[in-house]
N, CA, C and O of each residue as an XYZ file, in Angstrom:
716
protein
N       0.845     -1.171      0.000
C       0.000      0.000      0.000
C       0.888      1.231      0.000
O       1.641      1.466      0.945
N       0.798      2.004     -1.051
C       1.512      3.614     -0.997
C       0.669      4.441     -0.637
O      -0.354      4.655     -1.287
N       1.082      5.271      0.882
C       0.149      6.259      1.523
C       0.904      7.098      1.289
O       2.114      7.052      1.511
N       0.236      8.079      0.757
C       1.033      9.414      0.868
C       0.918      9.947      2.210
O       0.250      9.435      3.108
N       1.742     11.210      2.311
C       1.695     11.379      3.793
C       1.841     13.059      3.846
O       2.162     13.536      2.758
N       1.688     13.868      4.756
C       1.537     15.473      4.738
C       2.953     16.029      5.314
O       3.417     15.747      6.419
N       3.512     16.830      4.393
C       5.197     17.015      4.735
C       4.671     17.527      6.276
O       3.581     17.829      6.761
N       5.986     17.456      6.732
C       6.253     17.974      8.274
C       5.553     19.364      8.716
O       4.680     19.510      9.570
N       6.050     20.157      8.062
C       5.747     21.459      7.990
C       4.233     21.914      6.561
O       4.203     22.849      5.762
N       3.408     21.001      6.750
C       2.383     21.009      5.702
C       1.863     21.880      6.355
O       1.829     21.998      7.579
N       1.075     23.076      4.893
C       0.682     24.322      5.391
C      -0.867     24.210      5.074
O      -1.682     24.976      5.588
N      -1.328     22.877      3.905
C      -2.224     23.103      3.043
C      -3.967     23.785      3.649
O      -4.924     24.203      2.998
N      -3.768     23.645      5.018
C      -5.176     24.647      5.350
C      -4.616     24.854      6.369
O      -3.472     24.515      6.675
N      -5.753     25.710      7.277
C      -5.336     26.759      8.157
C      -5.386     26.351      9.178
O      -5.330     27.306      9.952
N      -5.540     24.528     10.223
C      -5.212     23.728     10.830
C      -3.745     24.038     11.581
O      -3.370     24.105     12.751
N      -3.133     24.187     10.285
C      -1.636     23.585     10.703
C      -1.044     24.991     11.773
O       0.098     24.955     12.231
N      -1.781     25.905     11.997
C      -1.075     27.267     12.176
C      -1.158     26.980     14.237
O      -0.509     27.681     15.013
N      -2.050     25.882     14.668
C      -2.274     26.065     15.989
C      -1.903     24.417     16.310
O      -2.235     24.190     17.473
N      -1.344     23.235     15.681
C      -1.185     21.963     15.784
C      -0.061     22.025     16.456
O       0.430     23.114     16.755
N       0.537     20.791     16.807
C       1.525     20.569     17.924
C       2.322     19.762     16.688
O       3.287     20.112     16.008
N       1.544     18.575     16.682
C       2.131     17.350     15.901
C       0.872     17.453     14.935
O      -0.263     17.885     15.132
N       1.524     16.863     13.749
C       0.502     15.715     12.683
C       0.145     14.374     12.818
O       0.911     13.422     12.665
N      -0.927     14.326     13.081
C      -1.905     12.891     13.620
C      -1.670     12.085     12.389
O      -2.224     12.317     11.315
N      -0.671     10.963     12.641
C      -0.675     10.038     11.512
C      -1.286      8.389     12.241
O      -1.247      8.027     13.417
N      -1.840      7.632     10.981
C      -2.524      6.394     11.116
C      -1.688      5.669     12.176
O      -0.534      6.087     12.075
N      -1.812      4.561     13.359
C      -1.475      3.829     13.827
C      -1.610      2.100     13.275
O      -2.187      1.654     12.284
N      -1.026      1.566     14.083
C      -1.703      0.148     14.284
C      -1.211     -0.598     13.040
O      -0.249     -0.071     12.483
N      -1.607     -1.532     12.593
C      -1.635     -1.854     11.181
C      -1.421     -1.362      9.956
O      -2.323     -1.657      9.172
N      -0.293     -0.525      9.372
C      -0.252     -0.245      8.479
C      -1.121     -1.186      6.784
O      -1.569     -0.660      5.766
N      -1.057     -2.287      7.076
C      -1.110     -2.660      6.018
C      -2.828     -3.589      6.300
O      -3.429     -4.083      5.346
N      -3.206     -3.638      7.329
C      -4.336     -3.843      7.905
C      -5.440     -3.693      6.722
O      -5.733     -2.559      6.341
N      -6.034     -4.797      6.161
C      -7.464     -4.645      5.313
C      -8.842     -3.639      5.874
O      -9.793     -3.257      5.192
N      -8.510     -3.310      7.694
C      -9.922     -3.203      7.883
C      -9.247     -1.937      8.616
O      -8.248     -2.205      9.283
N      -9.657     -0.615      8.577
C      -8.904      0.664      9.415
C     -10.574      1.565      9.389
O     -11.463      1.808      8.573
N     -10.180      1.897     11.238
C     -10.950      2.630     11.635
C     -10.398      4.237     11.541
O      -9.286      4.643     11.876
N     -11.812      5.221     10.835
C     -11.584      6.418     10.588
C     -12.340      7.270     11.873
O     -13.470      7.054     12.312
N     -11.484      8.176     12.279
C     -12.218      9.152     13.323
C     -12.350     10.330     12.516
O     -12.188     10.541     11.314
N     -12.744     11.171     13.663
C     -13.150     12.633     12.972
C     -12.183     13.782     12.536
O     -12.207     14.529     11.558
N     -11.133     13.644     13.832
C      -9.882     14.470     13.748
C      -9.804     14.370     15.355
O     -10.559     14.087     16.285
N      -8.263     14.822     15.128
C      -7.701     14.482     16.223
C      -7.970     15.496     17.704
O      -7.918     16.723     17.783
N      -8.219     14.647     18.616
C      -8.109     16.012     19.707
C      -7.139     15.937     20.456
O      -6.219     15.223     20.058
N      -6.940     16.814     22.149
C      -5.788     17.235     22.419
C      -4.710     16.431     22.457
O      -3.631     16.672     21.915
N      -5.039     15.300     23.206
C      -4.208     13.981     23.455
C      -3.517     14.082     22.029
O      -2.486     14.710     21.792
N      -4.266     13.355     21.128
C      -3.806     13.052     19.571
C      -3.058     14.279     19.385
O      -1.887     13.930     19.533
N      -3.085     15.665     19.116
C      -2.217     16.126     18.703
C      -0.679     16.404     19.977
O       0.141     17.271     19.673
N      -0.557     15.899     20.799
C       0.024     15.864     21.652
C       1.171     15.143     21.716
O       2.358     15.421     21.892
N       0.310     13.778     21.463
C       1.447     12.515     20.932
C       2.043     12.336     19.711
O       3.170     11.968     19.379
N       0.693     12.797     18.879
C       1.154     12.148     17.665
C       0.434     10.963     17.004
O       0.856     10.339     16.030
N      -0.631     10.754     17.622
C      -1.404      9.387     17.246
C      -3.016      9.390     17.215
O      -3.784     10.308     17.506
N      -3.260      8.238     16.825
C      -4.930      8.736     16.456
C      -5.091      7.882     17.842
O      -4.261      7.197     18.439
N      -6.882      8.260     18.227
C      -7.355      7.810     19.686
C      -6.541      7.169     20.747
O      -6.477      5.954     20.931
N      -5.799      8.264     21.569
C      -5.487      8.297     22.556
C      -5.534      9.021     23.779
O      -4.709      8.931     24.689
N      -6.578      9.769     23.749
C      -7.156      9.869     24.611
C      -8.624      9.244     25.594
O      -8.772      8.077     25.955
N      -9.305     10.069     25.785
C     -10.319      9.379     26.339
C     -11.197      8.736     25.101
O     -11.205      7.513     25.246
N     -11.744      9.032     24.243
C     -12.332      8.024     23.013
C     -11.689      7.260     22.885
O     -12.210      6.172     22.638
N      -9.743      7.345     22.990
C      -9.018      6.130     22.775
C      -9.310      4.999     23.461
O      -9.513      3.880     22.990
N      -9.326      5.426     24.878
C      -9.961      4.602     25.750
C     -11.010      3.302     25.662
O     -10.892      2.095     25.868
N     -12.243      4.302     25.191
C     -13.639      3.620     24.821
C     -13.074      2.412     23.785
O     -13.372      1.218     23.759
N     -12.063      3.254     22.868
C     -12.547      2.462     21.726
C     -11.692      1.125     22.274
O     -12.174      0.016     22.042
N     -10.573      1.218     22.914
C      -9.887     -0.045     23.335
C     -10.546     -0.637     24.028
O     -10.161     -1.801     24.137
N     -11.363     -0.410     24.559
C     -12.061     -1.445     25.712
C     -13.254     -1.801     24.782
O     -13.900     -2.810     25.065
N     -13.545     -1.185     23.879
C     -14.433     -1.866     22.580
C     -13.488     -2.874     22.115
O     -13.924     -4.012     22.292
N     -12.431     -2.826     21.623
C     -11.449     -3.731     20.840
C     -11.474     -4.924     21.785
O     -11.937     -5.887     21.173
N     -11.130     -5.263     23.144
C     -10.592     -5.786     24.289
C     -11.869     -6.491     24.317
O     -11.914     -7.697     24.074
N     -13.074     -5.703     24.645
C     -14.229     -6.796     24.394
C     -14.632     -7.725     23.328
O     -15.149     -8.833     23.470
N     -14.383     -7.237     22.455
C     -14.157     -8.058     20.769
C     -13.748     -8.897     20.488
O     -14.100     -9.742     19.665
N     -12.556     -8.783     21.406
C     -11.799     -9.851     21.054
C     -10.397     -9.435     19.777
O      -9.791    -10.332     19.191
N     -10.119     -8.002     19.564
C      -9.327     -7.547     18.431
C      -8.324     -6.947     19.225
O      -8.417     -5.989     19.993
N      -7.340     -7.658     18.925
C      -6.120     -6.489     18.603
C      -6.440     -5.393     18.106
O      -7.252     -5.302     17.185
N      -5.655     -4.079     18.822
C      -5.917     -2.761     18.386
C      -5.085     -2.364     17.516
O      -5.297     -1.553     16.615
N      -3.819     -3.093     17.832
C      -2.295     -3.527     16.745
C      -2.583     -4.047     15.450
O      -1.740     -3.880     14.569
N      -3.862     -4.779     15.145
C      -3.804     -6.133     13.946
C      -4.685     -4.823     12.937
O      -4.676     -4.912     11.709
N      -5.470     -3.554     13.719
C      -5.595     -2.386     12.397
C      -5.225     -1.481     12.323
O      -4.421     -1.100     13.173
N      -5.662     -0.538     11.127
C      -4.929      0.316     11.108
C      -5.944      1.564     11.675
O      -7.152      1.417     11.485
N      -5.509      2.673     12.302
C      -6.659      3.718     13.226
C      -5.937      4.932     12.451
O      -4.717      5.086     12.525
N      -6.868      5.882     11.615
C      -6.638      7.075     11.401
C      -8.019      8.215     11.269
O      -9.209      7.982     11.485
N      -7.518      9.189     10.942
C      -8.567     10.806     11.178
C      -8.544     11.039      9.485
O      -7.740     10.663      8.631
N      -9.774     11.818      9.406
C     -10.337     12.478      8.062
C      -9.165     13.412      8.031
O      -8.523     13.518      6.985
N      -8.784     14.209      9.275
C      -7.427     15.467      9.042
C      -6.633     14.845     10.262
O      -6.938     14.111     11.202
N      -5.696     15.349      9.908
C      -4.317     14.989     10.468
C      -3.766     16.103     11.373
O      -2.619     15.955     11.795
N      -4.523     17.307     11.750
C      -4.034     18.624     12.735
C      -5.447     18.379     13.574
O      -6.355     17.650     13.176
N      -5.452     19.012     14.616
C      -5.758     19.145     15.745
C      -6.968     20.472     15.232
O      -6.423     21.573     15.157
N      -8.618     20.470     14.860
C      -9.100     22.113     14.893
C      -9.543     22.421     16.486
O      -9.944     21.760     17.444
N      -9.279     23.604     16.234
C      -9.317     24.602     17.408
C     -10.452     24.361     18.721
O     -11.658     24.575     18.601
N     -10.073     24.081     19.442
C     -11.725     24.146     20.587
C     -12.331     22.203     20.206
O     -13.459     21.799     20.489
N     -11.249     21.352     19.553
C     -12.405     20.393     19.571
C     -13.437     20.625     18.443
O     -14.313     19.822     18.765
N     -13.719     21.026     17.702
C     -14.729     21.683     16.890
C     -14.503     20.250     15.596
O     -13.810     19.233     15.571
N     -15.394     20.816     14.758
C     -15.539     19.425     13.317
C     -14.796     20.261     12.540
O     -14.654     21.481     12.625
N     -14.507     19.765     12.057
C     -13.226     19.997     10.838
C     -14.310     20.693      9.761
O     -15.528     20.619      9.604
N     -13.556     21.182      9.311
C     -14.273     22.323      7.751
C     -14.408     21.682      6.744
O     -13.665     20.702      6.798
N     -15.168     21.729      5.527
C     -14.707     21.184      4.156
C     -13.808     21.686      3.982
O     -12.853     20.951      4.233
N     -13.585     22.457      3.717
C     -11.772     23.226      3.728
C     -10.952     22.053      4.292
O     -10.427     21.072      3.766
N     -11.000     22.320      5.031
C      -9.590     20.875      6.198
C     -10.040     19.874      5.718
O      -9.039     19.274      5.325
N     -10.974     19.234      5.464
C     -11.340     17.897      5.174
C     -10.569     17.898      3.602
O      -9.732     17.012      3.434
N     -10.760     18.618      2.746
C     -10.441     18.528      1.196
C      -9.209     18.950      1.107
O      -8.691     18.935     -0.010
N      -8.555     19.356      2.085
C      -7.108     19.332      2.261
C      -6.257     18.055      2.444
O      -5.279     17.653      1.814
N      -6.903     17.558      3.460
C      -6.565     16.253      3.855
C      -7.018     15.155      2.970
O      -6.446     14.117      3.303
N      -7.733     15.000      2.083
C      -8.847     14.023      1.521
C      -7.459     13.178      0.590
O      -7.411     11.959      0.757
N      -6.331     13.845     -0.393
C      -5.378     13.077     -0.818
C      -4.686     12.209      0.069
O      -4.616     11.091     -0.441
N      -4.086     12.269      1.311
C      -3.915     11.375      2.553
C      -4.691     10.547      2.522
O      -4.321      9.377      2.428
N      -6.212     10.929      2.602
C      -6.683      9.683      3.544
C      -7.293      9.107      2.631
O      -7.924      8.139      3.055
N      -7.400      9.306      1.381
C      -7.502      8.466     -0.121
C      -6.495      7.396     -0.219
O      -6.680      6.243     -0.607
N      -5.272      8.007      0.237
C      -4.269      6.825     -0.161
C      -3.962      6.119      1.013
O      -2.946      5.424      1.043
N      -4.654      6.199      1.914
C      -4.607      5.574      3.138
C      -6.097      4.313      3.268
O      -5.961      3.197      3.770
N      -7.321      4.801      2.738
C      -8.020      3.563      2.578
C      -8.435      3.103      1.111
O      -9.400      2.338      1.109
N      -7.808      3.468     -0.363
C      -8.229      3.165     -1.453
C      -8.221      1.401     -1.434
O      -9.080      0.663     -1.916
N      -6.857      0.981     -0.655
C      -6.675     -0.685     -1.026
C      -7.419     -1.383      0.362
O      -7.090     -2.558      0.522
N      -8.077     -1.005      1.071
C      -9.011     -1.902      2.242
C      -9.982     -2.372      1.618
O     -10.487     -2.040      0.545
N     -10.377     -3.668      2.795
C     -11.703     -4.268      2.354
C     -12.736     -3.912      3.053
O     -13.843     -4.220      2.609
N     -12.648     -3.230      4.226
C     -13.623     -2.691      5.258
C     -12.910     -1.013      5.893
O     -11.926     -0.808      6.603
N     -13.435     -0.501      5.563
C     -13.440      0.916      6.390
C     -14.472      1.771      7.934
O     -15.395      2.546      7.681
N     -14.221      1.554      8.864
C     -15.024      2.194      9.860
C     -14.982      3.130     10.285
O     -14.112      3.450     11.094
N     -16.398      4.295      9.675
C     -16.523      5.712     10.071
C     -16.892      5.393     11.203
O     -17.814      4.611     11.433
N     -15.914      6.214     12.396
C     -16.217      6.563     13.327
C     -16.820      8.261     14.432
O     -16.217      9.000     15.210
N     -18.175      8.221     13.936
C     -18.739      9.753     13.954
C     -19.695     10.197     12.650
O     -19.927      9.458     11.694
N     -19.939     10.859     12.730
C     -20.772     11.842     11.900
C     -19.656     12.694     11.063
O     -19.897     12.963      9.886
N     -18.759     13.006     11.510
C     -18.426     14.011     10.220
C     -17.330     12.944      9.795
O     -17.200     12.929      8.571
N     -16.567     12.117     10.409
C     -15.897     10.877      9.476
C     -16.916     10.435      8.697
O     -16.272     10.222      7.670
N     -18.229     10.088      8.383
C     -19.134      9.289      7.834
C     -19.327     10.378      6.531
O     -19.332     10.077      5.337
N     -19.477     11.671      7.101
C     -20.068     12.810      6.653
C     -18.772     12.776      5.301
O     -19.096     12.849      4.116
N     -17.630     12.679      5.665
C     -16.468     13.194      4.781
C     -16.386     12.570      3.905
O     -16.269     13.059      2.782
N     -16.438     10.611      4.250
C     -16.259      9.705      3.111
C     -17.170      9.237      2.354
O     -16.885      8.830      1.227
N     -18.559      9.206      2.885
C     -19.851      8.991      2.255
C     -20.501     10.199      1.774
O     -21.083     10.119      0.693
N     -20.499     11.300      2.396
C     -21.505     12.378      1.957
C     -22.612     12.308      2.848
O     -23.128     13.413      3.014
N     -23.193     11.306      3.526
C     -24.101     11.335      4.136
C     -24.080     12.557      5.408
O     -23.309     13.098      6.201
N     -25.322     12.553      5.028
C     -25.825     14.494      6.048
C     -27.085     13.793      7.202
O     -27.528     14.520      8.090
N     -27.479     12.613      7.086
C     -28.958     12.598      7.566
C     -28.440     11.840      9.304
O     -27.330     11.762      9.829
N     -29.560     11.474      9.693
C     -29.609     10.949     10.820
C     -28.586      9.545     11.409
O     -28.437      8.689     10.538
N     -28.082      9.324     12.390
C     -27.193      8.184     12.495
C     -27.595      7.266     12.733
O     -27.011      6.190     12.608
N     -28.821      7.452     13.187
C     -29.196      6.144     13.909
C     -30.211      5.380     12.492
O     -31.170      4.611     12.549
N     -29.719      5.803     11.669
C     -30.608      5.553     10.197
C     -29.427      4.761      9.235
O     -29.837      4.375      8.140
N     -28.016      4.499      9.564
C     -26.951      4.402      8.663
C     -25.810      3.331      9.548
O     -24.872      2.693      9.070
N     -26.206      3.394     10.776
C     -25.224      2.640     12.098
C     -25.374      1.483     11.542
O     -26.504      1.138     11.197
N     -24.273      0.649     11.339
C     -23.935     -0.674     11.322
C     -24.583     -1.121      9.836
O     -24.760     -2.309      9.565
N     -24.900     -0.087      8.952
C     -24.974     -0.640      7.471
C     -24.169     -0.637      6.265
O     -24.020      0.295      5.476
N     -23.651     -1.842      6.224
C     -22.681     -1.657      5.091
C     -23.048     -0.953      4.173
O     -24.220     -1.199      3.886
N     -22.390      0.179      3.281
C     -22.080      0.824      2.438
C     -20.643      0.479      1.375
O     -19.539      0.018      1.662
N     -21.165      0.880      0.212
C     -19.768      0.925     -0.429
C     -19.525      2.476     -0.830
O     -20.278      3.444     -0.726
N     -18.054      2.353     -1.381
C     -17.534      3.809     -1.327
C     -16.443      3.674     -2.749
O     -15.974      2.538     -2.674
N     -16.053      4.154     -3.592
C     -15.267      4.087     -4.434
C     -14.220      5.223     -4.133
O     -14.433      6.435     -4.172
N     -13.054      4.585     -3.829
C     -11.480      5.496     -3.413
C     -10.357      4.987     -4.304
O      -9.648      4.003     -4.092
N     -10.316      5.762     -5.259
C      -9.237      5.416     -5.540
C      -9.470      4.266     -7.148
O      -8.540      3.709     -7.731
N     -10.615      4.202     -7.449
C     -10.731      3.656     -8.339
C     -11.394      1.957     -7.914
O     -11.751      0.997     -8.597
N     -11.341      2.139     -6.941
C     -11.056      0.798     -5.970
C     -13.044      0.607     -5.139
O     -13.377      1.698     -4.676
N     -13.690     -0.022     -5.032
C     -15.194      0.041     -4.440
C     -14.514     -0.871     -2.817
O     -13.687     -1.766     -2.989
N     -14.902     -0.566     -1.579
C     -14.804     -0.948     -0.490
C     -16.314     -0.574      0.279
O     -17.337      0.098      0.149
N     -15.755     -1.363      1.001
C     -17.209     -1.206      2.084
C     -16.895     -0.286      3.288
O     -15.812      0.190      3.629
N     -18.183     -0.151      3.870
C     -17.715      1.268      4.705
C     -18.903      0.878      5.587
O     -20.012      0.483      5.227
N     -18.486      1.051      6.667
C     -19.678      0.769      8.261
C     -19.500      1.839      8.823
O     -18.465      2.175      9.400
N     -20.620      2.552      8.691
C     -20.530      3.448      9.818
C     -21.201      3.166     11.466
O     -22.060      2.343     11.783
N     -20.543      4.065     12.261
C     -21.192      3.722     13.471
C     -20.817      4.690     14.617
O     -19.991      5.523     14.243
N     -21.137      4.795     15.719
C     -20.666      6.018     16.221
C     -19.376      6.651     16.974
O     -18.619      5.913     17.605
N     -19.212      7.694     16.904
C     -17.813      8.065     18.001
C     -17.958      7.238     19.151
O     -18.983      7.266     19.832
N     -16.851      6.400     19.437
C     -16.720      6.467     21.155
C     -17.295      7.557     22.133
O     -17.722      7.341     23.268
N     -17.238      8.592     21.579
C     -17.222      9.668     22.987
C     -18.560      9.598     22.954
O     -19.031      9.681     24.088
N     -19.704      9.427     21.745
C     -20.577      8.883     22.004
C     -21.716      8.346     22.943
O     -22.856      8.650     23.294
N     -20.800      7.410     23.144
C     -21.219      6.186     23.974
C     -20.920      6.601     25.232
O     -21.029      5.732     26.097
N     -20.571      7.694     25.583
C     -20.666      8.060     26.797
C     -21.389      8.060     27.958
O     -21.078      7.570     29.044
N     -22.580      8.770     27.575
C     -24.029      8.688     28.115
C     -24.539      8.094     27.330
O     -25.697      7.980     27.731
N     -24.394      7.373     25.976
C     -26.061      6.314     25.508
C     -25.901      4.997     25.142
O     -24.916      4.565     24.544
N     -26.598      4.527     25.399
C     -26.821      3.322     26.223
C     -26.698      2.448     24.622
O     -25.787      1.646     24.416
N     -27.633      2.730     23.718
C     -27.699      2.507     22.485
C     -26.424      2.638     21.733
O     -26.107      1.791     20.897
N     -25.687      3.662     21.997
C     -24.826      3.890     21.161
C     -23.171      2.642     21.150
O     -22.448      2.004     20.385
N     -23.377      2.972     22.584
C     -22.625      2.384     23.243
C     -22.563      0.496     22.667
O     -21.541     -0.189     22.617
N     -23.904      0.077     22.322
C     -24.178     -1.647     21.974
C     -24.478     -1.340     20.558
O     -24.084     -2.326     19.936
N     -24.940     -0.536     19.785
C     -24.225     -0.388     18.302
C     -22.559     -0.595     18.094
O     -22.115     -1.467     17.346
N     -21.799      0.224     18.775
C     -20.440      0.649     18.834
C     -19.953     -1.194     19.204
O     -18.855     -1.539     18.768
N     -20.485     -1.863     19.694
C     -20.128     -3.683     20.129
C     -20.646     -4.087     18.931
O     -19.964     -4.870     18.270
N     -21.761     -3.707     18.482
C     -22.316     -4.910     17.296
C     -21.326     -4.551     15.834
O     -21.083     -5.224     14.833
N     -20.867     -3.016     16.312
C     -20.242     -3.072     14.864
C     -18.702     -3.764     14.918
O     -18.217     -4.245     13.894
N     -18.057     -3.771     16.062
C     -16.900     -4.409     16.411
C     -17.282     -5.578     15.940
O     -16.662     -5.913     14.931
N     -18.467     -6.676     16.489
C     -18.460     -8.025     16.503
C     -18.406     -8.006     14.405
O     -17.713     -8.716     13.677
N     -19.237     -7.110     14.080
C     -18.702     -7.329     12.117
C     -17.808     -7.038     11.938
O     -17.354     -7.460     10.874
N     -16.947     -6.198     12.722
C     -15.093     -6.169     12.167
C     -14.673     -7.619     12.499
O     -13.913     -8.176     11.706
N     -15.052     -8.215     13.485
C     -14.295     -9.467     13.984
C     -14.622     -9.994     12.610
O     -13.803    -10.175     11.708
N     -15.990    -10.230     12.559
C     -16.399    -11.420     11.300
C     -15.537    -11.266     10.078
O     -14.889    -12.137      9.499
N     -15.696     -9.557      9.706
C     -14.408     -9.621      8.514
C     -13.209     -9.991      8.444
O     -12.564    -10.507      7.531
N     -12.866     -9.587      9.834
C     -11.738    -10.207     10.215
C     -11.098    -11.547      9.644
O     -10.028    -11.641      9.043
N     -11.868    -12.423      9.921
C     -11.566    -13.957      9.737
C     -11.100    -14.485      8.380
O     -10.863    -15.684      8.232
């Protein structure tokens, strides 16, 4: 797999002017099945890595219940800088970033939006979540058709109860692809 990647000092939107580090993919580089977040927050731009903070959390103890290595995929963001306040990333930042994260899931067999504006970025979808959670979709990247599950942020699942046993049922179909 050739990922392109965002030089060090990448200026291409107006992200980069308040970032620490550039949030690059973890886990599995070469991983068939990679979970997409929204963009990175403080933790992530801190370290340097996608979900490691408190969503990181959730989502490992999602993985841990699963039964998945968090190592065996690959975990990356729609943008790779840190926006301001926590906030959703812009079309601007998103279409900045979109050559990255094209060449980061064109060759997978499963992709997992994690959130509304990850779902929002790679599908287009604008409507309700609880209308799209845990339904395979396909997506054409790259010339390439893959499937795409959406389902919700970890942080999510914070307070809902629902979200929280969507966020398990869609793990238990990563396992299945898995195999």
């Amino acid at each position: 797999m050739n990922m392109i990647r965002p030089k060090a000092d990448c200026d291409l939107c107006p992200l980069c002017r308040e970032r620490t580090n550039i949030v690059l993919p973890s886990g599995n580089l070469e991983s068939r099945v990679v979970f997409v977040g929204e963009a990175p927050g403080e933790n992530e731009d801190l370290m340097g890595k996608p979900f490691v903070g408190r969503a990181g959390k959730i989502l490992d103890d999602a993985f841990a219940k699963a039964g998945i290595d968090r190592e065996s995929v690959m975990i990356t963001n729609t943008v790779k800088c840190r926006p301001p306040n926590n906030r959703d990333p812009t079309q601007e930042e998103m279409s900045a970033c979109r050559p990255f994260l094209d060449s980061e899931l064109e060759s997978r067999s499963l992709i997992v939006g994690l959130g509304k504006s990850a779902i929002r970025d790679i599908i287009g979808y604008e409507g309700p979540m609880a209308d799209i959670v845990n339904k395979i979709q396909t997506v054409t990247i790259g010339g390439n058709v893959v499937n795409f599950l959406p389902t919700y942020h970890p942080m999510a699942c914070i307070y809902r109860k629902f979200a929280r046993e969507e966020l398990m049922r869609t793990m238990s179909i990563v396992k299945e692809a898995m195999l």
